[in-house]
DSSP file (Angstrom, degrees, kcal/mol; ACC not computed):
  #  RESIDUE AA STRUCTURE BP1 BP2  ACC     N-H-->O    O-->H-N    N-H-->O    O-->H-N    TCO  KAPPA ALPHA  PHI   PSI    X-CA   Y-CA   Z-CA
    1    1 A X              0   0    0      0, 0.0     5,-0.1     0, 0.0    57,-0.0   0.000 360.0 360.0 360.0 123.2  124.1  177.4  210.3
    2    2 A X        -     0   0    0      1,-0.1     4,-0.5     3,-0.1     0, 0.0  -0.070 360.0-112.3 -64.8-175.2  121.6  174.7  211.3
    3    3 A X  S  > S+     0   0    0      2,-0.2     4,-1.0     1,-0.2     3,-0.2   0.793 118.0  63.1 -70.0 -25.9  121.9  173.1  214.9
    4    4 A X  H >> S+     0   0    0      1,-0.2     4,-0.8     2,-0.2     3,-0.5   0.935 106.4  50.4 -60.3 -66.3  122.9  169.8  213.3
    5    5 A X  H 3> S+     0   0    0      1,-0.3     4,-0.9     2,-0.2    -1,-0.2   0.380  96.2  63.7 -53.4 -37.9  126.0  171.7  212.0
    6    6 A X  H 3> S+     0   0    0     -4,-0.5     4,-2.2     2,-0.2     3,-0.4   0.871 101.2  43.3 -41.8 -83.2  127.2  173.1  214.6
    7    7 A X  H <X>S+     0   0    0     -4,-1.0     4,-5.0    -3,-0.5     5,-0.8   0.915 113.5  53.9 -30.6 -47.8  128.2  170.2  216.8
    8    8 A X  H  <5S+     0   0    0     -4,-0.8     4,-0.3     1,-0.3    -1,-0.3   0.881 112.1  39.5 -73.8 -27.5  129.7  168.4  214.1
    9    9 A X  H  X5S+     0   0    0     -4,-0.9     4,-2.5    -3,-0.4    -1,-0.3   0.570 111.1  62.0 -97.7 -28.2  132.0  171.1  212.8
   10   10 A X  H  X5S+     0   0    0     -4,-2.2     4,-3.9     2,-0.2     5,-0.3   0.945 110.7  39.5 -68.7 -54.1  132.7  172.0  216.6
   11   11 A X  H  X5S+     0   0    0     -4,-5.0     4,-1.4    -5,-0.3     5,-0.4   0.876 116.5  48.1 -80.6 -19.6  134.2  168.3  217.0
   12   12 A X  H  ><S+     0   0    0     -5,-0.8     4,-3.8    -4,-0.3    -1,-0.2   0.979 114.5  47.6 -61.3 -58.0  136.0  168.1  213.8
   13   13 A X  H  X S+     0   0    0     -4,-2.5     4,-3.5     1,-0.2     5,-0.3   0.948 113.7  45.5 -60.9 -60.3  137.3  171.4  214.6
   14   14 A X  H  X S+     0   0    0     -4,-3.9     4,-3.0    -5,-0.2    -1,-0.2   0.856 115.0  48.3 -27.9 -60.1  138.5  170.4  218.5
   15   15 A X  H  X S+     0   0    0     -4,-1.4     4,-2.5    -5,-0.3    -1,-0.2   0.863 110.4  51.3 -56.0 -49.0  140.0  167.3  217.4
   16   16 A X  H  X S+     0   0    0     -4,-3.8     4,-2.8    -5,-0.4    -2,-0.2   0.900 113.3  46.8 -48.2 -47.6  141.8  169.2  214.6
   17   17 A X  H  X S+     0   0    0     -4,-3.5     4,-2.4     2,-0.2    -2,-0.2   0.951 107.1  56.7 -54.1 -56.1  143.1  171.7  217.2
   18   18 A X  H >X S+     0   0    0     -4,-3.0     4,-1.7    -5,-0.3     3,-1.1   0.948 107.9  46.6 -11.3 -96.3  144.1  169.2  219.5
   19   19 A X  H 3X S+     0   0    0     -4,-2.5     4,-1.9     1,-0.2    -1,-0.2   0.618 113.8  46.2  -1.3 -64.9  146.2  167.7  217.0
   20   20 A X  H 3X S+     0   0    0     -4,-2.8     4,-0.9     1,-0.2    -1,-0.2   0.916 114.2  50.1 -59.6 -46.9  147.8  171.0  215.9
   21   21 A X  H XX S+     0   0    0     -4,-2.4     4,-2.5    -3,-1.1     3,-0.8   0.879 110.2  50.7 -35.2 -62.2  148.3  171.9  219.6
   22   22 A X  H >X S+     0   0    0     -4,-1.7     4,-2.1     1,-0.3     3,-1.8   0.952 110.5  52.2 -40.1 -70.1  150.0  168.3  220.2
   23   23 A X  H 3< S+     0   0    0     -4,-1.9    -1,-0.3     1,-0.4    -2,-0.2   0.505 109.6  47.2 -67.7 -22.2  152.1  168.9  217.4
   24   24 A X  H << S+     0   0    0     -4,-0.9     3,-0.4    -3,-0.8    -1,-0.4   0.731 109.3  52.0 -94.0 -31.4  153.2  172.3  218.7
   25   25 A X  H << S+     0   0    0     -4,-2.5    -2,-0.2    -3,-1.8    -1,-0.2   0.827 100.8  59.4 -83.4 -28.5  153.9  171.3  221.9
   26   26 A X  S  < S+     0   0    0     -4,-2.1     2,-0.7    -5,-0.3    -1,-0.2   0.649  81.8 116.9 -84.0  -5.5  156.2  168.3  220.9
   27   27 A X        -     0   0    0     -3,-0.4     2,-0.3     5,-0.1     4,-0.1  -0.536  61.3-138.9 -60.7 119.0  158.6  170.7  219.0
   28   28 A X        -     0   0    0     -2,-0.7     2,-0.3     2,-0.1    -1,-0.1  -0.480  61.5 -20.8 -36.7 118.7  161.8  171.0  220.3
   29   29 A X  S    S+     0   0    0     -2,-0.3     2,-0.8     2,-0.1    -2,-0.1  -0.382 126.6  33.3  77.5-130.1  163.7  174.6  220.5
   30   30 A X  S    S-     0   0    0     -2,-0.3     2,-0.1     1,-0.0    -2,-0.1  -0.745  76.0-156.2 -48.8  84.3  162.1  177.1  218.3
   31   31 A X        -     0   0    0     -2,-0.8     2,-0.4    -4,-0.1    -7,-0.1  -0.461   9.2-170.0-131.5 134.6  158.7  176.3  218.1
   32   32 A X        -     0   0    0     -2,-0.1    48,-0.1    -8,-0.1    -5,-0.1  -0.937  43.5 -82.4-127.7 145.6  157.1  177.7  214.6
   33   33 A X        -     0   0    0     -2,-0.4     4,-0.1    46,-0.3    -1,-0.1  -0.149  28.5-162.5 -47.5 156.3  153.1  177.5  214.5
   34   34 A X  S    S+     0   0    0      2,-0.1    -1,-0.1    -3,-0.0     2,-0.1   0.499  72.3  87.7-106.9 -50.4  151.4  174.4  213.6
   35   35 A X  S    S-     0   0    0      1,-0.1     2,-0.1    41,-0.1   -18,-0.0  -0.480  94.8-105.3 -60.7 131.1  148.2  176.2  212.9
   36   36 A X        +     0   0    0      8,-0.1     8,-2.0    -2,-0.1     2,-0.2  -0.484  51.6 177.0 -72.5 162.6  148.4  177.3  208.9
   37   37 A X  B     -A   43   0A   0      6,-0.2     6,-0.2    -4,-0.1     7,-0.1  -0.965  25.9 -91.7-152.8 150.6  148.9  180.8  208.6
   38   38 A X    >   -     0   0    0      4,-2.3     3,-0.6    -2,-0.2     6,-0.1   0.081  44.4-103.1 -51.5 164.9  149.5  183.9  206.2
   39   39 A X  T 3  S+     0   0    0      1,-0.2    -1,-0.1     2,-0.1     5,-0.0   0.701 123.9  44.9 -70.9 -16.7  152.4  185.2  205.2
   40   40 A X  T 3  S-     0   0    0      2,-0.1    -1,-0.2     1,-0.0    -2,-0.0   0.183 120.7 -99.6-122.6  37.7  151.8  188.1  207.8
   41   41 A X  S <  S+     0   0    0     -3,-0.6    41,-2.9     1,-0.2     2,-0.4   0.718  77.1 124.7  77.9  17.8  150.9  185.9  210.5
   42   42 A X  B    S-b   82   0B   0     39,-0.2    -4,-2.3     1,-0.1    -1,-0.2  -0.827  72.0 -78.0-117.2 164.6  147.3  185.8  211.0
   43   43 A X  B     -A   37   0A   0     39,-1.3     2,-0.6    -2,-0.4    -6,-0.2  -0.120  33.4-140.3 -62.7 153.9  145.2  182.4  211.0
   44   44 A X     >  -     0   0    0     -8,-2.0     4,-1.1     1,-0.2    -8,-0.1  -0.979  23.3-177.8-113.2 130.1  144.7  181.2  207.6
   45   45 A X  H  > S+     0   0    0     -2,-0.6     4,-1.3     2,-0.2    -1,-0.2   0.527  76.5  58.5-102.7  -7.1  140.9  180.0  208.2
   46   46 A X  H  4 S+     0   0    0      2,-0.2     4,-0.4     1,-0.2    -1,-0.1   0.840 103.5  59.5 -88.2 -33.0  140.5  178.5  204.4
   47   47 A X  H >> S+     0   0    0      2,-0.2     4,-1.8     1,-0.2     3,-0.7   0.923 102.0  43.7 -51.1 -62.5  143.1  176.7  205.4
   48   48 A X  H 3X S+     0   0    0     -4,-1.1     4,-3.5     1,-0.2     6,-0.3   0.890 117.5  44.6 -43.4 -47.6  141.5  174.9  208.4
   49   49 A X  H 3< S+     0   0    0     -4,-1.3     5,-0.4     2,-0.2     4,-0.2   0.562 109.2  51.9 -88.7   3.5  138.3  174.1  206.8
   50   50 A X  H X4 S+     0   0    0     -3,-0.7     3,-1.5    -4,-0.4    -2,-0.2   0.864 115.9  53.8 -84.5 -52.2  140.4  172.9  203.4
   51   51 A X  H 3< S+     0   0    0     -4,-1.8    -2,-0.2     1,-0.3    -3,-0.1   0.963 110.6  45.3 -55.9 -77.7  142.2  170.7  206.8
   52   52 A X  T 3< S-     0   0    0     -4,-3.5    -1,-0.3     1,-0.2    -2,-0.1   0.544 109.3-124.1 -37.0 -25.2  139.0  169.5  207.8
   53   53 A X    <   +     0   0    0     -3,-1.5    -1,-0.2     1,-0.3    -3,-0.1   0.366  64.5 134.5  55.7  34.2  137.6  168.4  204.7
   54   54 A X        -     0   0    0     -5,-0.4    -1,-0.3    -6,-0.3     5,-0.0  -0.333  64.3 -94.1 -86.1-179.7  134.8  170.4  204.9
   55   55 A X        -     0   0    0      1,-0.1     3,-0.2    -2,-0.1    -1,-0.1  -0.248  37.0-115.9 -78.4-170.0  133.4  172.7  201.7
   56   56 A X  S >  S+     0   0    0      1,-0.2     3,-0.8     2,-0.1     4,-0.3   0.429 106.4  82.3-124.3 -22.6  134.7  176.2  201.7
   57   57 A X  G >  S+     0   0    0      1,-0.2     3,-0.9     2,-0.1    -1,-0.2   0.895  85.9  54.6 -51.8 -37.1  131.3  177.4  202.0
   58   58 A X  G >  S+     0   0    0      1,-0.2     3,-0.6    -3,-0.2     4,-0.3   0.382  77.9  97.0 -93.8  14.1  131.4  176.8  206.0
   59   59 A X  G X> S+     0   0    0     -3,-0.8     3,-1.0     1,-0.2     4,-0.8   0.800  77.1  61.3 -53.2 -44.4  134.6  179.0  206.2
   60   60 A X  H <> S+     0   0    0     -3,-0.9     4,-0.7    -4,-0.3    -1,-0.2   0.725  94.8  59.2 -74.5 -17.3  132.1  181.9  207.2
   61   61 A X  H <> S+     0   0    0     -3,-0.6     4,-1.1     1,-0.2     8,-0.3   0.601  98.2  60.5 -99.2  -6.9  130.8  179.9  210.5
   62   62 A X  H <4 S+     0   0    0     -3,-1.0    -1,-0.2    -4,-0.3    -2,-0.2   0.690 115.5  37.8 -87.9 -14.4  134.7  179.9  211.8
   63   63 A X  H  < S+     0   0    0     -4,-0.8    -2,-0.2     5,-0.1    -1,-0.1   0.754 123.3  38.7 -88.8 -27.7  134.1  183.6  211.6
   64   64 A X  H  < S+     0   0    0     -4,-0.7     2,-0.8     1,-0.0    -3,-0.2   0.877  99.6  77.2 -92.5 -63.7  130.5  183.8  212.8
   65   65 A X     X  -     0   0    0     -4,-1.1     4,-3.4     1,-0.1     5,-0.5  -0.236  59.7-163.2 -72.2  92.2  130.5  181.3  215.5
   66   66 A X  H  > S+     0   0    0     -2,-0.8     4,-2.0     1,-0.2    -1,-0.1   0.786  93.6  58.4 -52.3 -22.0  132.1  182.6  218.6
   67   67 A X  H  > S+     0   0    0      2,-0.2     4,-2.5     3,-0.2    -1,-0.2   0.934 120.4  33.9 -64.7 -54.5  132.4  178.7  220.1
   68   68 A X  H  > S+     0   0    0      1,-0.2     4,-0.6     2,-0.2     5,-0.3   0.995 116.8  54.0 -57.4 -54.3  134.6  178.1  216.6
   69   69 A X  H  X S+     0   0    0     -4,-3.4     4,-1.7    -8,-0.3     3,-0.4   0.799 110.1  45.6 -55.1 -39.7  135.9  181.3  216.7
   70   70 A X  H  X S+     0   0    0     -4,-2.0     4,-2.5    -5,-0.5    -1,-0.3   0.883 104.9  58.8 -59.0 -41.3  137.3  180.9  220.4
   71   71 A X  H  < S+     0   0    0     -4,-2.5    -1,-0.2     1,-0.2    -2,-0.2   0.302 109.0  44.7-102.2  18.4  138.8  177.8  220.1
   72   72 A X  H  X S+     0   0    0     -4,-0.6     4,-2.9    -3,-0.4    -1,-0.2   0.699 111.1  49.8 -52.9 -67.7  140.9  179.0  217.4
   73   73 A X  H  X S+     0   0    0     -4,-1.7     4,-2.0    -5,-0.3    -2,-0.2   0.763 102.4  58.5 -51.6 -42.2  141.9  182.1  218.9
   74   74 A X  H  X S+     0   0    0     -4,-2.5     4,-0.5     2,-0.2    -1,-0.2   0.862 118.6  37.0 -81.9 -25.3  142.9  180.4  222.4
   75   75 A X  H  > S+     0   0    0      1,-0.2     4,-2.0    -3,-0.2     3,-0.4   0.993 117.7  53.9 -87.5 -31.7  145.8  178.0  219.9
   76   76 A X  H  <>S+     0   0    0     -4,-2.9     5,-1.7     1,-0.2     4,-0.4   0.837 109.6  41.7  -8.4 -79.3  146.4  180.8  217.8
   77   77 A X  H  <5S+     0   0    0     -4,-2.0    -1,-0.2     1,-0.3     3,-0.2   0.610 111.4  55.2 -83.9 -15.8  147.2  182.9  220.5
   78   78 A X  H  <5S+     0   0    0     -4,-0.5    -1,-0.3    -3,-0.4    -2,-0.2   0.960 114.0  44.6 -70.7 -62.2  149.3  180.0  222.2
   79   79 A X  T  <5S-     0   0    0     -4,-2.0   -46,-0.3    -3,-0.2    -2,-0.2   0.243 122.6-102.8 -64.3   3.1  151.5  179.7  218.8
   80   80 A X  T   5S+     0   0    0     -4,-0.4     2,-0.4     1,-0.2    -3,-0.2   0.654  75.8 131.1  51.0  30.5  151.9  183.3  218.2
   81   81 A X      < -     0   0    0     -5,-1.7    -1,-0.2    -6,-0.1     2,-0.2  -0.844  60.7-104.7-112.3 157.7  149.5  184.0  215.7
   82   82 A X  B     -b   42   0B   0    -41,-2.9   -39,-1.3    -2,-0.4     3,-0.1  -0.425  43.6-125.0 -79.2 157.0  146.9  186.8  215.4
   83   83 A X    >   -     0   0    0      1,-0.2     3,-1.3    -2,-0.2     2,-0.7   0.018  33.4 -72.3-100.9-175.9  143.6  185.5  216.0
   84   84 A X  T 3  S+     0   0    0    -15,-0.3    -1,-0.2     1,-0.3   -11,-0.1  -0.676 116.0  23.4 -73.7  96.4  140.7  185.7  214.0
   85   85 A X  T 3> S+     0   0    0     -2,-0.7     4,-1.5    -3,-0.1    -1,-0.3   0.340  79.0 118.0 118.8  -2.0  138.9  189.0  213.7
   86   86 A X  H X> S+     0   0    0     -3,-1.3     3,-1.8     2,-0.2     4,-1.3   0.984  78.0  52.2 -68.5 -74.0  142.2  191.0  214.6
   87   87 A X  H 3> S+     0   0    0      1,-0.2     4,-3.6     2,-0.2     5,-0.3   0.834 105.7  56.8 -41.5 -26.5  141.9  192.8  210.5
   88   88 A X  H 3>>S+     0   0    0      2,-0.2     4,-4.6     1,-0.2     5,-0.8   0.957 111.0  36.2 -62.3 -55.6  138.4  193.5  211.6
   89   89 A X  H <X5S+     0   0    0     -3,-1.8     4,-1.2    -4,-1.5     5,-0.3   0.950 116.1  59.0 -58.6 -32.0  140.1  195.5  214.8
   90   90 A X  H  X5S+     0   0    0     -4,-1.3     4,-2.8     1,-0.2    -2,-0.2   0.999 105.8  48.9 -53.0 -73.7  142.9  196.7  212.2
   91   91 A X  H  X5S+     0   0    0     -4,-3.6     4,-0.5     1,-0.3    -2,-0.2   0.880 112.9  41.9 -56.8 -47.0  140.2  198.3  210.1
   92   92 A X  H >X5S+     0   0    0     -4,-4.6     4,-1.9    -5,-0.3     3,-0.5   0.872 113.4  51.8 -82.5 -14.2  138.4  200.3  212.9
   93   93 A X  H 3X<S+     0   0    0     -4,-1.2     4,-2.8    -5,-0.8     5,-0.5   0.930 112.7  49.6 -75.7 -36.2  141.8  201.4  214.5
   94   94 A X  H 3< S+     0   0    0     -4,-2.8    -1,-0.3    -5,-0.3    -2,-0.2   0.194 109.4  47.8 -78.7  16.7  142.4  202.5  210.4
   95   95 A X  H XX S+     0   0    0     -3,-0.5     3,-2.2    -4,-0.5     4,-1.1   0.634 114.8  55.6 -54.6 -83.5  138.6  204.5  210.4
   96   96 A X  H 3X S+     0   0    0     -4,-1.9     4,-2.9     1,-0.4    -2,-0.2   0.604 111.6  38.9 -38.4 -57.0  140.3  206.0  214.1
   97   97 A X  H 3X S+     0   0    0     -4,-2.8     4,-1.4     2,-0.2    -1,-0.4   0.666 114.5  49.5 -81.7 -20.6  143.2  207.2  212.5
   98   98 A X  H X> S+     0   0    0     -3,-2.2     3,-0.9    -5,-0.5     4,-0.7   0.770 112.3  52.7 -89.2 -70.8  141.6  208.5  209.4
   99   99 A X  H 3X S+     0   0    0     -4,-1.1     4,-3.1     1,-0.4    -2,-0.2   0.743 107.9  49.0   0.1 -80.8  139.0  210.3  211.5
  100  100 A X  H 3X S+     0   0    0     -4,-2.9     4,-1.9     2,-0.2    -1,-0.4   0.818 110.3  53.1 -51.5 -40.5  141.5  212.0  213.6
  101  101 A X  H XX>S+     0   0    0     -4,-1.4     3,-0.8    -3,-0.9     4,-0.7   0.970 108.9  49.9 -44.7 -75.5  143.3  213.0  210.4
  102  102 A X  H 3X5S+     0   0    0     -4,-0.7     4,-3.0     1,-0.3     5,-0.3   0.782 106.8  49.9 -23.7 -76.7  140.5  214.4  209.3
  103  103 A X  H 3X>S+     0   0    0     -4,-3.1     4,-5.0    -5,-0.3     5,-0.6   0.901 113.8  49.9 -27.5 -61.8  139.7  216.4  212.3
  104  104 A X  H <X5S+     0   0    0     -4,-1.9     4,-2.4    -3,-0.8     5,-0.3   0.955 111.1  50.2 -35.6 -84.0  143.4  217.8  212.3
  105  105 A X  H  X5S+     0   0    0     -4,-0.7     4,-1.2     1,-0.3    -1,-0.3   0.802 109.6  45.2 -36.4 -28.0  143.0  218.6  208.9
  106  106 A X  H >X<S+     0   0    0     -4,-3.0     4,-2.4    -5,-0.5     3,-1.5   0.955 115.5  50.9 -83.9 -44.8  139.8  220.4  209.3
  107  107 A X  H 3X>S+     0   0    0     -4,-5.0     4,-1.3     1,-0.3     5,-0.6   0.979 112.0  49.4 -43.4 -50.8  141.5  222.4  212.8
  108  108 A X  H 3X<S+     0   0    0     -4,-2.4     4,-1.6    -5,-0.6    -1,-0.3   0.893 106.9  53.8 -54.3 -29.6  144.3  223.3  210.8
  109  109 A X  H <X5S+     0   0    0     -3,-1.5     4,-1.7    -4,-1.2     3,-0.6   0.944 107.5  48.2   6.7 -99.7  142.0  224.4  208.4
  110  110 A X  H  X5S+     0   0    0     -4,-2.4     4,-0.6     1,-0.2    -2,-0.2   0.722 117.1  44.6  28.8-104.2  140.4  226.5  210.8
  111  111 A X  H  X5S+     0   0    0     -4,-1.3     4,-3.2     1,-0.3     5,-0.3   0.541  99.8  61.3 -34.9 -56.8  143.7  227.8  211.8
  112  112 A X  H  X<S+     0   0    0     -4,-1.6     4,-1.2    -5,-0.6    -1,-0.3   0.849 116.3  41.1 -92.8 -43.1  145.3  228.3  208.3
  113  113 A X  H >< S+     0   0    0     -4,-1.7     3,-3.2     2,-0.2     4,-0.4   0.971 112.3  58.1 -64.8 -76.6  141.9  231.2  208.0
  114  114 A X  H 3< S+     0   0    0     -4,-0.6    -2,-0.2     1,-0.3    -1,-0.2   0.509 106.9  39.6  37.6 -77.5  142.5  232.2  211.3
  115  115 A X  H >< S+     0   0    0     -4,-3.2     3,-0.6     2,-0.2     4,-0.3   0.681 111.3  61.3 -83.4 -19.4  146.1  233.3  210.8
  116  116 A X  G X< S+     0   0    0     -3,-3.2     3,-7.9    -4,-1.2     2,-1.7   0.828 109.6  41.9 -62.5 -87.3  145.2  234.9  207.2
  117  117 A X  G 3  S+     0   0    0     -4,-0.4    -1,-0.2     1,-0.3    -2,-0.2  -0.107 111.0  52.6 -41.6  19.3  142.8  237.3  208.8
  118  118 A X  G <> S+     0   0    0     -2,-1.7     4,-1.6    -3,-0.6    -1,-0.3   0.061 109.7  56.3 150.5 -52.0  145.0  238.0  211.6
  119  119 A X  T <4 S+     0   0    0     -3,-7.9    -2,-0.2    -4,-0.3    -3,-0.1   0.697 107.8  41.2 -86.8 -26.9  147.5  238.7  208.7
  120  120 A X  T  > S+     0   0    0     -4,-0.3     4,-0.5     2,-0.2    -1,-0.2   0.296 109.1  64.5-103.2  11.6  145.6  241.3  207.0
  121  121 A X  H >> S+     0   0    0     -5,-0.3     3,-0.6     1,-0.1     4,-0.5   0.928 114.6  36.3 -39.7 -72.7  144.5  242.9  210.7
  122  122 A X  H 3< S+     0   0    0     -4,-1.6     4,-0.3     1,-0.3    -2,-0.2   0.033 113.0  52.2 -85.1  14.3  148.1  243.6  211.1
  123  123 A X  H 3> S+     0   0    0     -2,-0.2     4,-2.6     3,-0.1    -1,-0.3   0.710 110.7  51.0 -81.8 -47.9  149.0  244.5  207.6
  124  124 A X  H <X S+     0   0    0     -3,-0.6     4,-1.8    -4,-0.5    -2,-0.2   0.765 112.4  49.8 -53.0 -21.9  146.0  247.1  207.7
  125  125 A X  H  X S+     0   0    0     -4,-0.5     4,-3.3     2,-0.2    -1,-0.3   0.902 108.7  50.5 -93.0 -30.3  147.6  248.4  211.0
  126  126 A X  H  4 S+     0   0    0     -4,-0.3     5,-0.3     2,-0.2    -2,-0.2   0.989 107.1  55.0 -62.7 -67.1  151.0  248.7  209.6
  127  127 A X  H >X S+     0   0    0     -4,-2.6     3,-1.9     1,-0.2     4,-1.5   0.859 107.7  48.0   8.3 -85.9  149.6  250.4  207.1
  128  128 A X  H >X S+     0   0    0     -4,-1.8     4,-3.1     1,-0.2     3,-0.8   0.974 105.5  56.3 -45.7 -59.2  147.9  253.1  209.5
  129  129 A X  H 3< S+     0   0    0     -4,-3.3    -1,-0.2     1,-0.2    -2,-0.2   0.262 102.6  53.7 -82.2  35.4  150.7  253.8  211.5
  130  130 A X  H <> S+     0   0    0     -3,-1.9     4,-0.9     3,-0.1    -1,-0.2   0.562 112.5  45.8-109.8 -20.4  152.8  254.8  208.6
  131  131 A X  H XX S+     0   0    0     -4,-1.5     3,-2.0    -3,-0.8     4,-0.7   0.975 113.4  47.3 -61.6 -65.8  150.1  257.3  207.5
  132  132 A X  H 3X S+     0   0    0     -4,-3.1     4,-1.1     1,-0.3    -1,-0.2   0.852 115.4  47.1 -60.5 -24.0  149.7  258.5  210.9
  133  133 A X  H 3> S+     0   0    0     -5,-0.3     4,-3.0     2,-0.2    -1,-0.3   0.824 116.4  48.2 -64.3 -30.0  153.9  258.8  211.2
  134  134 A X  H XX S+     0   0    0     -3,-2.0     3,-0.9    -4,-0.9     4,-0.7   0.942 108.3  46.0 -83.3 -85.6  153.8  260.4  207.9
  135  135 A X  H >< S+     0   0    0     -4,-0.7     3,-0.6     1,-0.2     4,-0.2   0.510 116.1  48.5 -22.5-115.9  151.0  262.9  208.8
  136  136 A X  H 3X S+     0   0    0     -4,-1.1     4,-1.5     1,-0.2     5,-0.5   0.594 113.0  50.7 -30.3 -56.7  153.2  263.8  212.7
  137  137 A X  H <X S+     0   0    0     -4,-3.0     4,-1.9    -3,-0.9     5,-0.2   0.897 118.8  40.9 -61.1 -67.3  157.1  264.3  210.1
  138  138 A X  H XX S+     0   0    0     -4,-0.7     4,-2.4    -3,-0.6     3,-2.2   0.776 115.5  49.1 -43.4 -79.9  154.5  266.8  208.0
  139  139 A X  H 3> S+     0   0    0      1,-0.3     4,-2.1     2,-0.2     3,-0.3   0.875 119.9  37.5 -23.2 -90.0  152.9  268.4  211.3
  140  140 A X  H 3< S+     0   0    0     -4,-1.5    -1,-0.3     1,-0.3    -2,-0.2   0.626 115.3  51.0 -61.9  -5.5  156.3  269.0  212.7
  141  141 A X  H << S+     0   0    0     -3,-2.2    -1,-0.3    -4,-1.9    -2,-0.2   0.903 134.4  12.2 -77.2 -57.2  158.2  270.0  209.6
  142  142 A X  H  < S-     0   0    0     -4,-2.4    -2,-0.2    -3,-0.3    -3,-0.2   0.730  91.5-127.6 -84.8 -33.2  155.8  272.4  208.7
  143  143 A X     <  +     0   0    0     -4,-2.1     2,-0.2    -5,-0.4    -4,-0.1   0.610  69.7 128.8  65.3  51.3  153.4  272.9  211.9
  144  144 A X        -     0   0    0     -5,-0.2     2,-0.4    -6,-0.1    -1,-0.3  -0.455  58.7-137.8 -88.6 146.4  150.5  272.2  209.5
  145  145 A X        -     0   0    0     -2,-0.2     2,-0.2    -3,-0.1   -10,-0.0  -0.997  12.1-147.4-124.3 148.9  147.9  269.9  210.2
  146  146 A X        -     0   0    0     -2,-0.4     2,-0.3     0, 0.0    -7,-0.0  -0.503  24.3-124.0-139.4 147.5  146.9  267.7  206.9
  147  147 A X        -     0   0    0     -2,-0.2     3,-0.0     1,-0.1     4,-0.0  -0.953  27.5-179.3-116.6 127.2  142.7  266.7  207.0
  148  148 A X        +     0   0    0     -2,-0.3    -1,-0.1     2,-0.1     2,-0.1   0.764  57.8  46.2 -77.1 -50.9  142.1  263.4  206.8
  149  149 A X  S    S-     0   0    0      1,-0.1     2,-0.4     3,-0.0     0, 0.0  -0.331  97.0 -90.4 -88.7 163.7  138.4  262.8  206.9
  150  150 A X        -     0   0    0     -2,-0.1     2,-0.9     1,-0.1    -1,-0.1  -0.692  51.1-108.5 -91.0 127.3  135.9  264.9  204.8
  151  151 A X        -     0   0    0     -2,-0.4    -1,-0.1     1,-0.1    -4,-0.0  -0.496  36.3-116.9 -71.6 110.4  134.7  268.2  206.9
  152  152 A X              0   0    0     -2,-0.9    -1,-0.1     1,-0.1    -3,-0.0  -0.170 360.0 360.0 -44.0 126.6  131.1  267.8  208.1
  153  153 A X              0   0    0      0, 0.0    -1,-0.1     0, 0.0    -2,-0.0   0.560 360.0 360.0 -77.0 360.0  128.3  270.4  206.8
């Protein structure tokens, strides 16, 4: 955005806010935004610059230009809509939460090995001490002792 531009879109924009502002303020009761907006409540910014009667091209500097960008955001926020750049915050709180999934998934992961091997310890010991129960009923039935292991030369 040249310098030129800047200014000029700044007072278009002010004056427009004003306006909206005015307009909000003079409601009676219930007061519903003035500023357009989406159906799910965030500033509609194609909208403003359609309002202005600028080209659609300079739609990107209400986004870029923190002076534009503020003095949205401060009627926005007056009128109860979310300002400009909240989907941007949306989206990295949605990367956080997929992240953390992830992480979870991978513990649990882990975990889910974790508790197999854990599961064949104890099968393998269950196992043993039915041998070794079996081998003591033989012993004491008989008063034999049964070889396990191979006798050493």
């Amino acid at each position: 955005m040249s310098k030129s531009l800047l200014p000029e879109l700044l007072e278009a924009l002010e004056a427009y806010l004003d306006e909206r502002a005015r307009t909000w303020l003079d409601q009676v009761g219930d007061r519903q935004p003035t500023l357009p907006s989406t159906s799910d409540g965030k500033v509609n910014v194609r909208a403003i610059i359609t309002a202005l009667g600028r080209p659609q091209s300079q739609e990107q500097h209400l986004f870029k230009k923190s002076e534009l960008r503020a003095a949205i955001n401060a009627v926005a926020g007056e009128q109860g809509l979310k300002a400009i750049g909240d989907r941007l915050r949306e989206q990295d709180l949605d990367k956080e939460v997929v992240a953390k999934m992830r992480r979870t998934n991978m513990r649990s992961g882990e975990l889910s090995k974790l508790v197999a091997e854990q599961a064949s310890v104890i099968e393998r010991q269950r196992r043993t001490i039915e041998s070794l129960r079996e081998q003591m009923r033989m012993f004491e039935e008989t008063g034999q002792t049964l070889r396990t292991r191979p006798v050493l030369p």
